[in-house]
PDB file of N, CA, C and O in Angstrom:
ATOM      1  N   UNK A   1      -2.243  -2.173   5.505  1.00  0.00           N
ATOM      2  CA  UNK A   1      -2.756  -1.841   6.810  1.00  0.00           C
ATOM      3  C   UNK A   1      -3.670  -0.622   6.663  1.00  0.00           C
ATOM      4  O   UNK A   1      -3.427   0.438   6.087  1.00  0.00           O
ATOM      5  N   UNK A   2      -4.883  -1.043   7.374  1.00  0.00           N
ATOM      6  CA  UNK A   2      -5.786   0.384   7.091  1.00  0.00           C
ATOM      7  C   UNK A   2      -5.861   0.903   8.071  1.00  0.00           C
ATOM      8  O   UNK A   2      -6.451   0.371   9.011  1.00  0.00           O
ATOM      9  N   UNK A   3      -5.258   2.173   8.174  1.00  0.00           N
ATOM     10  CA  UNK A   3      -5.255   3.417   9.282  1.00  0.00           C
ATOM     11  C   UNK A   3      -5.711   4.508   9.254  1.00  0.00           C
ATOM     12  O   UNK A   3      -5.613   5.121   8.190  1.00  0.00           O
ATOM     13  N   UNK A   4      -6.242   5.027  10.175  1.00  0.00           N
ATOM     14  CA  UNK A   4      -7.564   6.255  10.646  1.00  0.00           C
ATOM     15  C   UNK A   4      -6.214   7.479  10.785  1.00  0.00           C
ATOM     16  O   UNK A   4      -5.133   7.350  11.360  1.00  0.00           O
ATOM     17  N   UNK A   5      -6.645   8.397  10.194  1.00  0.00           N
ATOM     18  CA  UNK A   5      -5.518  10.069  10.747  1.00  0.00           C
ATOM     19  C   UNK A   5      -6.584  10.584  11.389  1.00  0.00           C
ATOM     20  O   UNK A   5      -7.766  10.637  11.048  1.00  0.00           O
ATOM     21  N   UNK A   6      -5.825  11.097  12.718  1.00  0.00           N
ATOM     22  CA  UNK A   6      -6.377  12.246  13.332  1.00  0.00           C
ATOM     23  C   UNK A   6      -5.502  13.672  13.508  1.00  0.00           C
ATOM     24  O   UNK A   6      -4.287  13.862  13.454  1.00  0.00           O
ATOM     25  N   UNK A   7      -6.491  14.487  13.712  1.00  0.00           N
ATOM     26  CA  UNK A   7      -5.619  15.889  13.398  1.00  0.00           C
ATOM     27  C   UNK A   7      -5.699  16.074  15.309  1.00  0.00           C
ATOM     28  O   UNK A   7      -6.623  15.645  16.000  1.00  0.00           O
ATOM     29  N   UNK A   8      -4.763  16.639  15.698  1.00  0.00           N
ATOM     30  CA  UNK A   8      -4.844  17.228  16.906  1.00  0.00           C
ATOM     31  C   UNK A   8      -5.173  18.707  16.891  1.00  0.00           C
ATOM     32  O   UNK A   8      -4.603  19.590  16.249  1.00  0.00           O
ATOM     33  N   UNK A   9      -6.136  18.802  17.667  1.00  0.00           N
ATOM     34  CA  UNK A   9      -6.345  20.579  17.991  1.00  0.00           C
ATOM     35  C   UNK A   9      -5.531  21.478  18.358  1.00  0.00           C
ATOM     36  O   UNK A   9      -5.459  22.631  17.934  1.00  0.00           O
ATOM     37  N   UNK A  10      -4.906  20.976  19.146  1.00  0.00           N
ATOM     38  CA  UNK A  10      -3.851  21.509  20.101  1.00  0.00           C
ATOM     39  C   UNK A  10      -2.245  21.585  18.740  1.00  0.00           C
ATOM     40  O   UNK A  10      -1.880  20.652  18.025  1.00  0.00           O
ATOM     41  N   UNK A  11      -1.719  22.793  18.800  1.00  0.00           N
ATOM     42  CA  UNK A  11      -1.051  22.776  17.546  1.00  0.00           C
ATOM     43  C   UNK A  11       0.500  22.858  18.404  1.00  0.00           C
ATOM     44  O   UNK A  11       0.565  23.467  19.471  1.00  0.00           O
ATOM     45  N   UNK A  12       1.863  22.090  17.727  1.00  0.00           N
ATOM     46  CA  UNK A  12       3.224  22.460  18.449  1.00  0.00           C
ATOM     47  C   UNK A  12       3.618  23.723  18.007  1.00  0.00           C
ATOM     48  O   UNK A  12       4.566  24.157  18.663  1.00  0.00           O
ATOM     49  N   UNK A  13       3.255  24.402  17.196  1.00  0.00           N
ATOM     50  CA  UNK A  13       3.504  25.646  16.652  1.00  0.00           C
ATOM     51  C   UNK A  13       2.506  26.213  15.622  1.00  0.00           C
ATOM     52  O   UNK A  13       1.537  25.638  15.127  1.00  0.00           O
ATOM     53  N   UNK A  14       2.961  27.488  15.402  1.00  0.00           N
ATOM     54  CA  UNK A  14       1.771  28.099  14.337  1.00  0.00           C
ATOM     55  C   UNK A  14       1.525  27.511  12.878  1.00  0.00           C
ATOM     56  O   UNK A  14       0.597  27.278  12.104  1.00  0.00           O
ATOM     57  N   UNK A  15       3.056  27.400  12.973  1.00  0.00           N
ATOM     58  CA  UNK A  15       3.608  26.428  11.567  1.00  0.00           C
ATOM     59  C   UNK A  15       3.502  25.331  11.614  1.00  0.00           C
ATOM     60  O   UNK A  15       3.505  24.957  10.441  1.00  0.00           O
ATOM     61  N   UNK A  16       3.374  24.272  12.427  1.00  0.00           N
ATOM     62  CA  UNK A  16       2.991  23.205  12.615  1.00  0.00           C
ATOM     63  C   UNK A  16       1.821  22.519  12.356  1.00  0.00           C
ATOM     64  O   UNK A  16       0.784  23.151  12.559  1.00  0.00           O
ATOM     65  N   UNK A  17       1.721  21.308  11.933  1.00  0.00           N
ATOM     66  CA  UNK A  17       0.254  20.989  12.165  1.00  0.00           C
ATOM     67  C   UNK A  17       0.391  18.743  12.863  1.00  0.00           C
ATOM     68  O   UNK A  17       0.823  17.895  12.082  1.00  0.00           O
ATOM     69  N   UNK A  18       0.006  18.432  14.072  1.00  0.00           N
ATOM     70  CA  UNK A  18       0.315  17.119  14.558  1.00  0.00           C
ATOM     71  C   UNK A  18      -0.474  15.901  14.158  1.00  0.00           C
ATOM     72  O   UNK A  18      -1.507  15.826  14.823  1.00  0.00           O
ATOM     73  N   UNK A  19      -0.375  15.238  13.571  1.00  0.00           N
ATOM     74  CA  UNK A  19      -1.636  14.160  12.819  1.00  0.00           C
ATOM     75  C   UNK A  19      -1.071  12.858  13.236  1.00  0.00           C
ATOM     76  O   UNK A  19       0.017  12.365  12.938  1.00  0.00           O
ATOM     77  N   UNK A  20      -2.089  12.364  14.037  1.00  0.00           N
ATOM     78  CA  UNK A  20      -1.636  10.946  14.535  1.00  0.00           C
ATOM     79  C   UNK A  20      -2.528   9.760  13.812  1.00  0.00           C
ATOM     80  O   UNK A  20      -3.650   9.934  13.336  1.00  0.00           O
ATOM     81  N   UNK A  21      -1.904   8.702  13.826  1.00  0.00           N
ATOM     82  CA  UNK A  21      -2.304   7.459  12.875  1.00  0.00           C
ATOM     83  C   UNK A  21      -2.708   6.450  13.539  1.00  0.00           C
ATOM     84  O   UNK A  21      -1.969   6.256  14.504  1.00  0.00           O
ATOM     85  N   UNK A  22      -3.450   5.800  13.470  1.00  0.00           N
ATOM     86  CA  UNK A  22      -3.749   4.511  14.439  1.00  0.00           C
ATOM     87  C   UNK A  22      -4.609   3.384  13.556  1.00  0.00           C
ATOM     88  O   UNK A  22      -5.089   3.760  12.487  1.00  0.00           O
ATOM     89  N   UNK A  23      -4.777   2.224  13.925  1.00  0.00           N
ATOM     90  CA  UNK A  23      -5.350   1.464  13.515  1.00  0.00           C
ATOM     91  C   UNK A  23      -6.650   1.887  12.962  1.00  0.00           C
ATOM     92  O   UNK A  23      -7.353   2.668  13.603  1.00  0.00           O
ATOM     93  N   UNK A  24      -7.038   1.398  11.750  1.00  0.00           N
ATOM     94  CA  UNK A  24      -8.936   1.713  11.600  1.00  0.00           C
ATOM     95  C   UNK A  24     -10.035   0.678  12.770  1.00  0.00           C
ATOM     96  O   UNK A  24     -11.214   0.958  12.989  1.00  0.00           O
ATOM     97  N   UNK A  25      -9.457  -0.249  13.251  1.00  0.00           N
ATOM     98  CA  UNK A  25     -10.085  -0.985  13.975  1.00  0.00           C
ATOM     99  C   UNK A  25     -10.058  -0.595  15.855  1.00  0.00           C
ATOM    100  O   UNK A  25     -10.634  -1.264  16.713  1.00  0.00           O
ATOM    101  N   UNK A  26      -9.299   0.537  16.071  1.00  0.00           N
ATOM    102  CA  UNK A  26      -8.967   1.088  17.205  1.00  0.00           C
ATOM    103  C   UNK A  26      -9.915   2.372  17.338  1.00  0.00           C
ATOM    104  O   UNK A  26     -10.296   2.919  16.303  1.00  0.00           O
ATOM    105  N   UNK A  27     -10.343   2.914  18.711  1.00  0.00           N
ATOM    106  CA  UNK A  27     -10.282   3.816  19.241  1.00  0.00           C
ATOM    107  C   UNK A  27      -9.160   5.045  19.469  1.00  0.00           C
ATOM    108  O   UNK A  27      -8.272   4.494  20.120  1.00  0.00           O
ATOM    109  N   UNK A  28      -8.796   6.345  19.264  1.00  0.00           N
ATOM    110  CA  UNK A  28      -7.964   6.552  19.923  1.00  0.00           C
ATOM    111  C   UNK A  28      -8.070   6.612  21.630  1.00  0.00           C
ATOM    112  O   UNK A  28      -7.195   7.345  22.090  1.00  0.00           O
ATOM    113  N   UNK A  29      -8.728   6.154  22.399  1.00  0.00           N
ATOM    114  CA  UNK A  29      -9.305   5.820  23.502  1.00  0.00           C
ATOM    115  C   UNK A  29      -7.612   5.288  24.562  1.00  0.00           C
ATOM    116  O   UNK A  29      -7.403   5.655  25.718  1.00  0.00           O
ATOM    117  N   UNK A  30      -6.874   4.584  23.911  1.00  0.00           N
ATOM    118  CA  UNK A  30      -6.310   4.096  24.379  1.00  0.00           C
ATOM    119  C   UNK A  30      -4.923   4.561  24.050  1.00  0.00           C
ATOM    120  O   UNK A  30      -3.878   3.961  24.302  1.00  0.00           O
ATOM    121  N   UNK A  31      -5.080   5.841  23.386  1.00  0.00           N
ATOM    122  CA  UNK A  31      -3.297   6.188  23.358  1.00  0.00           C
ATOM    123  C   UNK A  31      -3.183   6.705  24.603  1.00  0.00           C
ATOM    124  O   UNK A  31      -4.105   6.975  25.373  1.00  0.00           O
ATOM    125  N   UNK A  32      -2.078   6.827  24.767  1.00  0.00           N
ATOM    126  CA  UNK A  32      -0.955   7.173  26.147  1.00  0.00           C
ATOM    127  C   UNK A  32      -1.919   8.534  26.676  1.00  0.00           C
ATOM    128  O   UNK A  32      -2.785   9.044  25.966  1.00  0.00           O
ATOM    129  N   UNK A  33      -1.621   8.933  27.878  1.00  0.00           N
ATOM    130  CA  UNK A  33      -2.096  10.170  28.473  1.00  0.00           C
ATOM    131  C   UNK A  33      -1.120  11.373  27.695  1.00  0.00           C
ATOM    132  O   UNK A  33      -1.474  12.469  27.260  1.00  0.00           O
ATOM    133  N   UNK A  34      -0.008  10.851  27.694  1.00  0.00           N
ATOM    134  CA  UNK A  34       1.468  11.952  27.131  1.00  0.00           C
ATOM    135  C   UNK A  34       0.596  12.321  25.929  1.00  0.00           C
ATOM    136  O   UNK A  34       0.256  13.503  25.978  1.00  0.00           O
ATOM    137  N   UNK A  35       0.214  11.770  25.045  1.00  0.00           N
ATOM    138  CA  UNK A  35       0.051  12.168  23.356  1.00  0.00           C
ATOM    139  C   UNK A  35      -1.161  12.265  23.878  1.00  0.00           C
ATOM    140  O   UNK A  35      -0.731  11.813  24.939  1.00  0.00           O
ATOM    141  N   UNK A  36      -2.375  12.454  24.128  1.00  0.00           N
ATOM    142  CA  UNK A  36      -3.550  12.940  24.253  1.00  0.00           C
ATOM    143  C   UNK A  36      -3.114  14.528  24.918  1.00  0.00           C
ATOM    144  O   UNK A  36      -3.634  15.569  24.515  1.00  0.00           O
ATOM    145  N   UNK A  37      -2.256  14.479  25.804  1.00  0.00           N
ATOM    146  CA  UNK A  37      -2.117  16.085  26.515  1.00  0.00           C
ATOM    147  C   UNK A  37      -1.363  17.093  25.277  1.00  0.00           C
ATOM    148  O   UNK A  37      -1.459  18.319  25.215  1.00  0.00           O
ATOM    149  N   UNK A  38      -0.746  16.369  24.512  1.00  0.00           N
ATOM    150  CA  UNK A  38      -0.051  17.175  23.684  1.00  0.00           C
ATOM    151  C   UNK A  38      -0.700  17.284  22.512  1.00  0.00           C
ATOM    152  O   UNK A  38      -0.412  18.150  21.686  1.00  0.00           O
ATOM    153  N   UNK A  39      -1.803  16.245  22.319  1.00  0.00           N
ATOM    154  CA  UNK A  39      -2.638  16.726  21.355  1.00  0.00           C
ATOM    155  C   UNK A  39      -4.331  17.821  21.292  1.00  0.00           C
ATOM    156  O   UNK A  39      -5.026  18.306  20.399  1.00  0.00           O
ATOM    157  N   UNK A  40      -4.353  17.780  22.640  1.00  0.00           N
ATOM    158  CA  UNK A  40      -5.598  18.302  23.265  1.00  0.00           C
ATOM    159  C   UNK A  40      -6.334  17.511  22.719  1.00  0.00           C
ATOM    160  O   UNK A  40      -6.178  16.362  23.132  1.00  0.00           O
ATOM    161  N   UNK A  41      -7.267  17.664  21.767  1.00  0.00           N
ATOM    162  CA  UNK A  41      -8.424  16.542  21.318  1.00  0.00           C
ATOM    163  C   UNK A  41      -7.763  16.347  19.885  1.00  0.00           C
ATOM    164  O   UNK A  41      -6.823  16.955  19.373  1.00  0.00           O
ATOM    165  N   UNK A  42      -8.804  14.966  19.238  1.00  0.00           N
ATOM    166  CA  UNK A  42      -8.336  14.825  17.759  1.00  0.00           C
ATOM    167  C   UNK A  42      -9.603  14.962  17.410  1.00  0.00           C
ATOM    168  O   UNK A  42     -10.668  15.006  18.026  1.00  0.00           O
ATOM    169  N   UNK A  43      -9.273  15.022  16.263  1.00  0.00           N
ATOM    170  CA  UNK A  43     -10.722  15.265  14.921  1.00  0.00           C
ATOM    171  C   UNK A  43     -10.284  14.489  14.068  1.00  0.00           C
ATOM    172  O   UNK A  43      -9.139  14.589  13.626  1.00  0.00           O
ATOM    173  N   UNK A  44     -11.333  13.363  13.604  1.00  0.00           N
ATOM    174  CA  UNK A  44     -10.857  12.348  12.517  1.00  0.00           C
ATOM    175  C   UNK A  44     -10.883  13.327  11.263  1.00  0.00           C
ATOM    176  O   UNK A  44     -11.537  14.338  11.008  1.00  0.00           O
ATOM    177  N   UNK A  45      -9.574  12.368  10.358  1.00  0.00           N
ATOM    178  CA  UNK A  45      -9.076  13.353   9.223  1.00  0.00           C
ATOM    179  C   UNK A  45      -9.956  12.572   7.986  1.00  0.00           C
ATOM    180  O   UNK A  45     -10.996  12.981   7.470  1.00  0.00           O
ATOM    181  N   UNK A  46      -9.151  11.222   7.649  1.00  0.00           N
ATOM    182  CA  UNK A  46      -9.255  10.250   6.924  1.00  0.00           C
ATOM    183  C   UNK A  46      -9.025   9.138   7.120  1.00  0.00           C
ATOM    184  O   UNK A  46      -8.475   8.835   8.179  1.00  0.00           O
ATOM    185  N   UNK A  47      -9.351   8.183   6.207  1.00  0.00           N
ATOM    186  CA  UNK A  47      -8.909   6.451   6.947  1.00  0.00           C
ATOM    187  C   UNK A  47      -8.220   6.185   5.007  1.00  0.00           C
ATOM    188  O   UNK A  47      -8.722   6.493   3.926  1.00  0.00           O
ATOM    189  N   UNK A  48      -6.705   5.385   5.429  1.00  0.00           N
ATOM    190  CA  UNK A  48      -5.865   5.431   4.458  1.00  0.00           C
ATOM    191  C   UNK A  48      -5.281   3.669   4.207  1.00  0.00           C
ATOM    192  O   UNK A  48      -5.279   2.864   5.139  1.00  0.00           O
ATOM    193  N   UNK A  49      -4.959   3.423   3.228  1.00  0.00           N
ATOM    194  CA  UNK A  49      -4.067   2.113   3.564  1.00  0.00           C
ATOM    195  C   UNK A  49      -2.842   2.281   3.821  1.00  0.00           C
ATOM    196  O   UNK A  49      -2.372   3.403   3.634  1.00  0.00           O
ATOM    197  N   UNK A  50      -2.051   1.281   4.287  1.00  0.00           N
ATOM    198  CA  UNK A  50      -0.277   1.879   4.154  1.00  0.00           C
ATOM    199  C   UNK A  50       0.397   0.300   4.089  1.00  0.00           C
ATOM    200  O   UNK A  50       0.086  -0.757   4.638  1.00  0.00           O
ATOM    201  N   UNK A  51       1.197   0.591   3.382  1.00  0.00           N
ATOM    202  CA  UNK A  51       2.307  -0.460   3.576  1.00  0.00           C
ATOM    203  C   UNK A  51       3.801  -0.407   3.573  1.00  0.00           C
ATOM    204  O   UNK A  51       4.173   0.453   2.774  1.00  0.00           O
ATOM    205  N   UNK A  52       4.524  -0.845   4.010  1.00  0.00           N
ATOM    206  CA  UNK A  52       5.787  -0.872   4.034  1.00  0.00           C
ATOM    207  C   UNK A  52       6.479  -0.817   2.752  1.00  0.00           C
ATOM    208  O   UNK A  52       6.395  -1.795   2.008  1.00  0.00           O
ATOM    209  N   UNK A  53       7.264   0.374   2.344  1.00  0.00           N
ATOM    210  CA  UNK A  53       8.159   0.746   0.391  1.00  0.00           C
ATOM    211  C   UNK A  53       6.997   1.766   0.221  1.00  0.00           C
ATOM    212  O   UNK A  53       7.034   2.219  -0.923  1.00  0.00           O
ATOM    213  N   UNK A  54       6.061   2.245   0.895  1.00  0.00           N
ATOM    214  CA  UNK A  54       4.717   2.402  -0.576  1.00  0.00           C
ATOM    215  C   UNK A  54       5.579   3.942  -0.367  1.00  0.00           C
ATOM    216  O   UNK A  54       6.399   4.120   0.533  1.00  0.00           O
ATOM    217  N   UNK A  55       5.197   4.983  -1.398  1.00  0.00           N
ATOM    218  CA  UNK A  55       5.293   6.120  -1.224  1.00  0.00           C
ATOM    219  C   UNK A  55       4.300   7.073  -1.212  1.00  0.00           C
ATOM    220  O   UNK A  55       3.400   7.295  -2.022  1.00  0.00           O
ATOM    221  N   UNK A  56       4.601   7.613  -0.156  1.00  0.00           N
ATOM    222  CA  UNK A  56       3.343   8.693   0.377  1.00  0.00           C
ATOM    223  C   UNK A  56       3.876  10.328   0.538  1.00  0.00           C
ATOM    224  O   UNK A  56       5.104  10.376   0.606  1.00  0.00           O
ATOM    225  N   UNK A  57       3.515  11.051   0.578  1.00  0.00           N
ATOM    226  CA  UNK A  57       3.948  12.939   0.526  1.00  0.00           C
ATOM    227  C   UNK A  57       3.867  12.826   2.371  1.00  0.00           C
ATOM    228  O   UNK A  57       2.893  12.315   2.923  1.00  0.00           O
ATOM    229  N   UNK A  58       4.979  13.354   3.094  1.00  0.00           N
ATOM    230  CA  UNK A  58       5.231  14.188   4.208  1.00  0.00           C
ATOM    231  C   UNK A  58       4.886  12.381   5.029  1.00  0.00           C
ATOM    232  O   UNK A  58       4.856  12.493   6.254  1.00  0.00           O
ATOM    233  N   UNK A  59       4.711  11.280   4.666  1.00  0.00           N
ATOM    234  CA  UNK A  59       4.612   9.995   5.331  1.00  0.00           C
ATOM    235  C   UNK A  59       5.489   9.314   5.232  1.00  0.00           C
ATOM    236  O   UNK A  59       5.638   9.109   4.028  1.00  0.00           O
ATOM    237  N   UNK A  60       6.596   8.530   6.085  1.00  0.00           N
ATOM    238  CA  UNK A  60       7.404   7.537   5.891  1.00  0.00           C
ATOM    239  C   UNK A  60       7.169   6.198   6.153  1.00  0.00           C
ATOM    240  O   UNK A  60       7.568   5.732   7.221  1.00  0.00           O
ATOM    241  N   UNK A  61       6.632   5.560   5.416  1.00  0.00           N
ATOM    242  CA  UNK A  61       5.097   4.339   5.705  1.00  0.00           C
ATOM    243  C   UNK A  61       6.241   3.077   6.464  1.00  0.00           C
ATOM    244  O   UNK A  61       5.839   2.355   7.376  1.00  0.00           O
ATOM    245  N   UNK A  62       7.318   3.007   6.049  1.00  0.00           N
ATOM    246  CA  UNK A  62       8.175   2.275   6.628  1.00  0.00           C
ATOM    247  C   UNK A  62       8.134   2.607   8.386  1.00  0.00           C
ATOM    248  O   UNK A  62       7.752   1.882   9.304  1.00  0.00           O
ATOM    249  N   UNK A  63       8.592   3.753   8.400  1.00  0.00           N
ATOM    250  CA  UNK A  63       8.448   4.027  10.154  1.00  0.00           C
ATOM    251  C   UNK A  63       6.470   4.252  10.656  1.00  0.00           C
ATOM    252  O   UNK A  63       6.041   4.441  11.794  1.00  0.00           O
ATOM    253  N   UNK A  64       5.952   4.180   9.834  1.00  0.00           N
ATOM    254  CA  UNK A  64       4.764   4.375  10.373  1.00  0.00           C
ATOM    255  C   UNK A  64       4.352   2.786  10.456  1.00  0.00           C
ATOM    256  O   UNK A  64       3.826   2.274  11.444  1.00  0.00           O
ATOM    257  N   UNK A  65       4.640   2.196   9.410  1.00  0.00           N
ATOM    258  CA  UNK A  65       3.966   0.712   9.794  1.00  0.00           C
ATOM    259  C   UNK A  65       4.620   0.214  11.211  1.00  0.00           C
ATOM    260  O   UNK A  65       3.982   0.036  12.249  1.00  0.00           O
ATOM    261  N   UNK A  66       6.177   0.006  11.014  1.00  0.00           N
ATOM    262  CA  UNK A  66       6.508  -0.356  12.490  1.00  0.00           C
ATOM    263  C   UNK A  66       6.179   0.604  13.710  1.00  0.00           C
ATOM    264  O   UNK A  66       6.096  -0.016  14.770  1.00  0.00           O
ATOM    265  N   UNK A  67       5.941   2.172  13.826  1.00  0.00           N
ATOM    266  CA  UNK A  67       5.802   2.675  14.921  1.00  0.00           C
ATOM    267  C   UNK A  67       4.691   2.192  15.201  1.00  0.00           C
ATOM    268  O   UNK A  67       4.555   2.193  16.424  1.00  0.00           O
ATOM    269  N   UNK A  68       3.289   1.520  14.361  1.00  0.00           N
ATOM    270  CA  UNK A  68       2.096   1.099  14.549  1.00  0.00           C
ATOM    271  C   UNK A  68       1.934  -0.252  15.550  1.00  0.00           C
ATOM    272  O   UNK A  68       1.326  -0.535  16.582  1.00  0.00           O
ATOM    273  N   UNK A  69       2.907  -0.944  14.550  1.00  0.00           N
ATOM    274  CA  UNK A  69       2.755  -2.751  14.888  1.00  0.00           C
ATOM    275  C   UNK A  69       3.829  -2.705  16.302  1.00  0.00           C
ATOM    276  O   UNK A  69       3.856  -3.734  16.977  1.00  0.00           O
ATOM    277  N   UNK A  70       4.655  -1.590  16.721  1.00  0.00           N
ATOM    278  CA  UNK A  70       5.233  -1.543  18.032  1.00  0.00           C
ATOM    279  C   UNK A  70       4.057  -0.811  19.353  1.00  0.00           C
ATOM    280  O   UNK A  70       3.610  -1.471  20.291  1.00  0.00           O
ATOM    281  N   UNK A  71       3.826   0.318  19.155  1.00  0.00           N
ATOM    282  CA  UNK A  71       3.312   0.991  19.932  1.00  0.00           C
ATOM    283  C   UNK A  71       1.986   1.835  19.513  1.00  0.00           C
ATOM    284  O   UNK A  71       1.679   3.020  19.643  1.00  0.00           O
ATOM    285  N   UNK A  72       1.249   0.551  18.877  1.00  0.00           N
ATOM    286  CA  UNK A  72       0.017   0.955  18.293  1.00  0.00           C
ATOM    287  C   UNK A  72      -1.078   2.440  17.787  1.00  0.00           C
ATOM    288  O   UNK A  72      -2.237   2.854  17.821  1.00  0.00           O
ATOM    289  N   UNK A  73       0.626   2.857  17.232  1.00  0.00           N
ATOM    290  CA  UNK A  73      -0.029   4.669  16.938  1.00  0.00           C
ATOM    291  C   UNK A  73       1.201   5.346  16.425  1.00  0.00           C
ATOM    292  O   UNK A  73       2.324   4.978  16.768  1.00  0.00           O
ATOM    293  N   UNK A  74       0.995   6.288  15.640  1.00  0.00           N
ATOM    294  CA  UNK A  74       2.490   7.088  14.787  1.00  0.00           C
ATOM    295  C   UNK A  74       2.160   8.202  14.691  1.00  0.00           C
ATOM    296  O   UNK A  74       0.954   8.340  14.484  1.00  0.00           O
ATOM    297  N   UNK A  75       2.755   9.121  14.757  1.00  0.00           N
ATOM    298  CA  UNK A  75       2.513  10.111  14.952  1.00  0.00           C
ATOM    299  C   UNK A  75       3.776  11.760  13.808  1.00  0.00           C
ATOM    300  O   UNK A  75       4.975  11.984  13.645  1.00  0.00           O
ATOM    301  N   UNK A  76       2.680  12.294  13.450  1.00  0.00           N
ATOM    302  CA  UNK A  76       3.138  12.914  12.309  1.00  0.00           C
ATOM    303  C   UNK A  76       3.694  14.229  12.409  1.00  0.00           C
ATOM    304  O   UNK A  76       2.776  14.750  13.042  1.00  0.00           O
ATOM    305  N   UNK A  77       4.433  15.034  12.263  1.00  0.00           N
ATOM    306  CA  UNK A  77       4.419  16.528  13.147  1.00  0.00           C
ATOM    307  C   UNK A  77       4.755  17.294  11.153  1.00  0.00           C
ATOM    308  O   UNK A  77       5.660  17.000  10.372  1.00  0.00           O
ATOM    309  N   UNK A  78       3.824  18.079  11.016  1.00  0.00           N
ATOM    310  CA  UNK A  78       4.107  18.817   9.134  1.00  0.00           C
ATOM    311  C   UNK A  78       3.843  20.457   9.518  1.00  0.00           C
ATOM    312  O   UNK A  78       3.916  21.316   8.639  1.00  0.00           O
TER     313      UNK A  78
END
């Protein structure tokens, strides 16, 4: 699955940093009002593949593929 990261501006803490995932074939246009307010704006990061087992640093591709193919977006908090 090839998916777009966006970084949110808007930070949950100093230490924090929020990176949301979405389809490469999507807009984030259409995530929820909730995760746009809590992200203030995004800034595209990178566009990645993922699959379900793969192993990735600070990614759990297992919950990211299904949080994707459920509610078309995953969302990262590091």
């Amino acid at each position: 699955m090839k998916v777009d990261i966006y970084k949110a501006r808007k930070i949950p803490s100093p230490t924090e940093r929020m990176y949301v995932f979405i389809p490469s074939d999507k807009s984030p246009d259409f995530l929820p009002d909730e995760v746009m307010r809590a992200a203030g704006a995004l800034d595209f990061e990178k566009k990645i593949s993922i699959r379900p087992g793969e192993k990735k640093i600070a990614l759990n591709t297992d919950e990211a593929v299904r949080d994707i193919r459920e509610k078309g977006f995953h969302i990262v908090c590091t």
